[in-house]
VEXDREN-2710 file (C-alpha; in Angstrom, 1 decimal):
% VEXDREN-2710
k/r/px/py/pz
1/UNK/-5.9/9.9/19.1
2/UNK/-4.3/6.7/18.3
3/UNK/-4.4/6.2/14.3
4/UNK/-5.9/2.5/13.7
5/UNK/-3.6/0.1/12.1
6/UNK/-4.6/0.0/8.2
7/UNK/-2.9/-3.4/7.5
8/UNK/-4.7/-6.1/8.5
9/UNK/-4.5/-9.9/6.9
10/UNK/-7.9/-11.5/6.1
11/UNK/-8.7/-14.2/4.0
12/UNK/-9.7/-12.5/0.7
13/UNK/-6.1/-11.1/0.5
14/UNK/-5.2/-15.0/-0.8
15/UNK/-8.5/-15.9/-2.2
16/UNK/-8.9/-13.2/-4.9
17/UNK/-4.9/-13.9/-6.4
18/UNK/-5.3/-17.7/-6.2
19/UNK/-8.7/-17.3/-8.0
20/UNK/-7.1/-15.4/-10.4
21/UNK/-4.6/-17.6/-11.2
22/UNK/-6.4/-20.3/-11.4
23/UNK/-8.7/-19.0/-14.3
24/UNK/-5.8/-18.4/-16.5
25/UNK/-4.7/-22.3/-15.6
26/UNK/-8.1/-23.6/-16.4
27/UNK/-8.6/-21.5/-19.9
28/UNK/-4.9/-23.0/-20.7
29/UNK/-6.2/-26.5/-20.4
30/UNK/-9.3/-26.3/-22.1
31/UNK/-7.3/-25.3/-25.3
32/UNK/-5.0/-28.0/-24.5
33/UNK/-8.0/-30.3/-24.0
34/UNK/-10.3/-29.1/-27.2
35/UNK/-6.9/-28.4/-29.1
36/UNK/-7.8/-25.2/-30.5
37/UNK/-5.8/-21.7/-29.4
38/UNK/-7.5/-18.7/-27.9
39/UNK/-4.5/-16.2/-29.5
40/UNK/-6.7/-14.7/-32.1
41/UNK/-8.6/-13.2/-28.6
42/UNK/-5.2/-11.1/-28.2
43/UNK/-4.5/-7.2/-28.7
44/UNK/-4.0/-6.5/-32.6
45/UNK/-2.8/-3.2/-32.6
46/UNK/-4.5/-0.8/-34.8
47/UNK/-7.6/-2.5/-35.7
48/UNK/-10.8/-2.5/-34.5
49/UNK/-11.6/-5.9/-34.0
50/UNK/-8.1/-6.1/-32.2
51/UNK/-9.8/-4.1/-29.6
52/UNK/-11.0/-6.8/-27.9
53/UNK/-7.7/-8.3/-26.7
54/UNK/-7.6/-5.2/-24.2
55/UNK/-10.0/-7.3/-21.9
56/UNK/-8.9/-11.0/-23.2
57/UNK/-5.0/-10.8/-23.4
58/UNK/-4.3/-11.1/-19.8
59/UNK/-6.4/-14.7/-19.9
60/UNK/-4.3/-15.9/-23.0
61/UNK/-1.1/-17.5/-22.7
62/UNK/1.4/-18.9/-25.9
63/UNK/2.8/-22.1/-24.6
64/UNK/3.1/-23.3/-20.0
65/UNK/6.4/-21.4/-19.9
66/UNK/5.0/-18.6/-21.1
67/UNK/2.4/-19.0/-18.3
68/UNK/4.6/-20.3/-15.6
69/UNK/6.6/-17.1/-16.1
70/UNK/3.7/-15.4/-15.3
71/UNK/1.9/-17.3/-12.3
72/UNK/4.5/-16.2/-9.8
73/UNK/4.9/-12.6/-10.1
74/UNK/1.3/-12.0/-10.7
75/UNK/0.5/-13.8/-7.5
76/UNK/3.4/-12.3/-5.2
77/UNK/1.9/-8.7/-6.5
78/UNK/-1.5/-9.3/-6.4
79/UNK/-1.7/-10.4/-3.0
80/UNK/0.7/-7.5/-2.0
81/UNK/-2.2/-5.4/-3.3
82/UNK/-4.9/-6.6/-1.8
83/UNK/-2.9/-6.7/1.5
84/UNK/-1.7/-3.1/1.5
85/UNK/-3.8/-1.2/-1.0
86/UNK/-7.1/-3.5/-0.3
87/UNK/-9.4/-0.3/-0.6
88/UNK/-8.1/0.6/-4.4
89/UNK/-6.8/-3.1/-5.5
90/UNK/-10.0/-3.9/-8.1
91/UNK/-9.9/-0.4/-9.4
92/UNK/-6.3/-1.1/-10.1
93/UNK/-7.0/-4.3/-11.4
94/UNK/-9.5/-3.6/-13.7
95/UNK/-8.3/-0.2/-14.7
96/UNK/-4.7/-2.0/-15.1
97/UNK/-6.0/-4.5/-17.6
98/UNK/-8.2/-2.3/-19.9
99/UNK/-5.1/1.0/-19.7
100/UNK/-2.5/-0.8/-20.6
101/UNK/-4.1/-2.9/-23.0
102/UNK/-5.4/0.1/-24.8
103/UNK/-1.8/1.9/-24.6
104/UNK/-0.5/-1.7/-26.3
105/UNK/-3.3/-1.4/-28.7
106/UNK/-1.8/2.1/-29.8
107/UNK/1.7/1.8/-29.6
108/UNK/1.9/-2.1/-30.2
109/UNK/3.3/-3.9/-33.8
110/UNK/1.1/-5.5/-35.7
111/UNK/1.1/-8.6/-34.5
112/UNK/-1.0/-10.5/-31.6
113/UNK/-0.1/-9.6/-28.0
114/UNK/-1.0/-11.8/-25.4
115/UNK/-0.6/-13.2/-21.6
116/UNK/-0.3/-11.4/-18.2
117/UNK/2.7/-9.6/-18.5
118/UNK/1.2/-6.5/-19.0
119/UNK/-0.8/-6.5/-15.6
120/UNK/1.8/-7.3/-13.7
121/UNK/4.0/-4.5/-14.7
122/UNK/0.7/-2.4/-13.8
123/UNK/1.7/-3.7/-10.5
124/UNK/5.0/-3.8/-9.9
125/UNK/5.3/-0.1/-11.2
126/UNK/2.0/0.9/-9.2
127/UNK/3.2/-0.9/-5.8
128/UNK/7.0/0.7/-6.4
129/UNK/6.2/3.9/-7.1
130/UNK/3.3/4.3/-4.9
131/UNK/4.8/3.2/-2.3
132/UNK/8.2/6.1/-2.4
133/UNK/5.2/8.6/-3.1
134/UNK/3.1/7.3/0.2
135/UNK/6.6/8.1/2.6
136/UNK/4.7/5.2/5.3
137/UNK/7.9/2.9/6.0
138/UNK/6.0/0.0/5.6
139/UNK/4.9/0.8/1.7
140/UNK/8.7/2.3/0.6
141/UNK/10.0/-1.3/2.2
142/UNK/7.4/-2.8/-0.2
143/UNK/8.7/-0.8/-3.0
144/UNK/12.6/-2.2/-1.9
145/UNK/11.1/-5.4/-2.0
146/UNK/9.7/-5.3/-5.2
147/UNK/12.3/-3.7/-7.1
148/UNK/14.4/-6.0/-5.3
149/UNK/13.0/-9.1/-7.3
150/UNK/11.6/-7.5/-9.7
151/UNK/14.1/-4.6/-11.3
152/UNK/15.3/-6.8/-13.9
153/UNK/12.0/-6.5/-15.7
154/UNK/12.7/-3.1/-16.5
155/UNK/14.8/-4.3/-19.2
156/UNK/11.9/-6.3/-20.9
157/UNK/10.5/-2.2/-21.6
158/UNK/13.1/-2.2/-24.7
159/UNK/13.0/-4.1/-27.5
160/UNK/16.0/-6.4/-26.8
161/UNK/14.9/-9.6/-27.5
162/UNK/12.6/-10.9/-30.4
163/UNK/9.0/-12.3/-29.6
164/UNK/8.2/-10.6/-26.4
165/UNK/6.0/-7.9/-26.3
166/UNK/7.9/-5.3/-24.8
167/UNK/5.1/-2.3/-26.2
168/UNK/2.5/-4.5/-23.7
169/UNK/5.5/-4.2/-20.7
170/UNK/6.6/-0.4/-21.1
171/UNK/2.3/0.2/-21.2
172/UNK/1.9/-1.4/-18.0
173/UNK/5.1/0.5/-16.6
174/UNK/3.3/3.9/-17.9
175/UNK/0.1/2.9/-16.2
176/UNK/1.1/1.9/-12.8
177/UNK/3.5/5.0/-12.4
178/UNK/0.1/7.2/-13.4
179/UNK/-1.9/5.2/-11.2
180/UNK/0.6/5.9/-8.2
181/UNK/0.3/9.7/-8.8
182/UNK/-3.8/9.5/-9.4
183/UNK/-4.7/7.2/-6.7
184/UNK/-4.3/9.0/-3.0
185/UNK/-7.3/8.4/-1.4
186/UNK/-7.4/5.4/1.3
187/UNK/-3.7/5.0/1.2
188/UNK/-1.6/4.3/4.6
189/UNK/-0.6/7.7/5.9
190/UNK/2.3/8.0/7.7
191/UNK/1.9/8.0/11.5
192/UNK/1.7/11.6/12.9
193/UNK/3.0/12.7/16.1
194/UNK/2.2/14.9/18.7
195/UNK/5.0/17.7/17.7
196/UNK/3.9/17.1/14.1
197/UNK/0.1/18.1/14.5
198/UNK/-0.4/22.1/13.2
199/UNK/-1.5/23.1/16.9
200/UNK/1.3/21.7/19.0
201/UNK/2.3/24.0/21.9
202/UNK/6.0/23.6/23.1
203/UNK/5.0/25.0/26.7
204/UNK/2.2/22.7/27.4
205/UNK/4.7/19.2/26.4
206/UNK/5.4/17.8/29.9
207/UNK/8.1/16.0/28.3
208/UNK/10.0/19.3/27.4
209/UNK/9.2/21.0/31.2
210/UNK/11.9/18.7/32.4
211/UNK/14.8/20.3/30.0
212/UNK/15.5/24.1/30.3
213/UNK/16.3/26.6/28.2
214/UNK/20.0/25.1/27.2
215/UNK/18.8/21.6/26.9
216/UNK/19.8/20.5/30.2
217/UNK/17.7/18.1/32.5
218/UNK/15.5/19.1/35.1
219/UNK/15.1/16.0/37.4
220/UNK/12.8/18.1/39.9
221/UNK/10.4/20.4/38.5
222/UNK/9.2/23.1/41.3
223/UNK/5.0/23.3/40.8
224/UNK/4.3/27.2/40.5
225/UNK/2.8/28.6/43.3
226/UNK/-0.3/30.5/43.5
227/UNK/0.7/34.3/45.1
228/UNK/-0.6/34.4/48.5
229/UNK/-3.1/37.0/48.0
230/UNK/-4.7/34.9/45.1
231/UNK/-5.3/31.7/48.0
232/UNK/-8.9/31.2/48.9
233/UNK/-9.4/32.1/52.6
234/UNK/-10.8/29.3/54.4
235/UNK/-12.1/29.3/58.2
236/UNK/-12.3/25.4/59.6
237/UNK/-14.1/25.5/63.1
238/UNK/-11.8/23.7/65.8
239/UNK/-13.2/21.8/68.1
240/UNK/-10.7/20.8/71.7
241/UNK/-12.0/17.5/73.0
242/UNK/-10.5/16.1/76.4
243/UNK/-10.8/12.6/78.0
244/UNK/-10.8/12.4/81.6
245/UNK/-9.6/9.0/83.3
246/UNK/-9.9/8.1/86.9
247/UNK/-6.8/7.3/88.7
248/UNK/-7.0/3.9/90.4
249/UNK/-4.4/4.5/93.3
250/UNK/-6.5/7.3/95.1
END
């Protein structure tokens, strides 16, 4: 049976990052319009009441650079998602955000942690690994992809440069690799074929009858003939019919 094609575009695969991104851009400018900052909303590592930056980081940004930075990637991935892993992308989403925000929460500095960042290394570490785990050429050319434009990031995982939180990055690089190894249920399968499938009989492939034994080519294959004692005995009645015409010349 012909396995149905499980990537399909539809319009939610753009509306759902684009929403997305647009919420972060519209709670950045109403604390540029009001004038206040949303920063004390971030993780605080350690305390209790910094628990609930784990679900308001991702929405809080430091400066536009520090959200530009962010827009890009966490549109390029999140539509990736919802194109090829439509049936599990909220689950990663959601699970993403709160995960990785709790792993910052436990491992972070004590200091405020804030923007996106963190979600998208959920993704780019969910849709790289996940997609060398899968072995469908479609999701391991995703992976090249994304660690094509995205490999640098893995150096943002170390604490090389001050002011960036690379706890809230190596989090989201822990989560997505144990989200690719959880999540295997409505995932592209690679396509099977006919030799591949457990009860696949050699002698019943009419592609292999034309080769023999030594790989050679049969261009005519001679149909097996019933023994003559095994043929059905049939008796037809025959009927003689004869036409008698006149000769004109008598």
């Amino acid at each position: 049976m012909k396995q149905q094609e499980p990537f399909t575009f539809t319009l939610d695969v753009l509306v759902y990052p684009i929403a997305f991104v647009i919420l972060l851009w519209l709670i950045f400018a109403i604390e540029i319009r009001f004038g206040f900052s949303l920063n004390f909303l971030g993780i605080y590592p350690q305390k209790i009441t910094g628990l609930v930056g784990v679900i308001c980081s991702p929405f809080i940004h430091s400066g536009i650079s520090h959200l530009w930075h962010n827009t890009i990637p966490l549109f390029v991935l999140s539509t990736a998602l919802f194109y090829f892993y439509r049936p599990i992308a909220f689950k990663v989403l959601l699970y993403g955000i709160l995960l990785s925000g709790f792993l910052t929460w436990c491992i972070g500095r004590p200091s405020y942690h804030i923007g996106a960042s963190g979600l998208i290394y959920v993704l780019a570490s969910f849709i790289f690994f996940k997609g060398v785990f899968a072995k469908h050429y479609r999701l391991i050319a995703l992976s090249l992809l994304v660690a094509f434009l995205y490999g640098s990031m893995i150096w943002n995982t170390i604490p090389l440069e001050e002011g960036i939180s690379w706890e809230g990055h190596l989090s989201g690089l822990i989560v997505g690799l144990v989200f690719a190894l959880l999540f295997r249920k409505q995932i592209a399968k690679p396509k099977k074929y006919v030799w591949e499938e457990p009860d696949y009989n050699e002698e019943d492939d009419e592609f292999l009858k034309h080769f023999d034994e030594n790989g050679n080519f049969i261009e005519n294959i001679v149909e097996e003939e019933l023994p003559e004692n095994n043929l059905p005995e049939v008796t037809l009645p025959v009927t003689i019919s004869y036409t008698y015409k006149k000769n004109k010349e008598l």
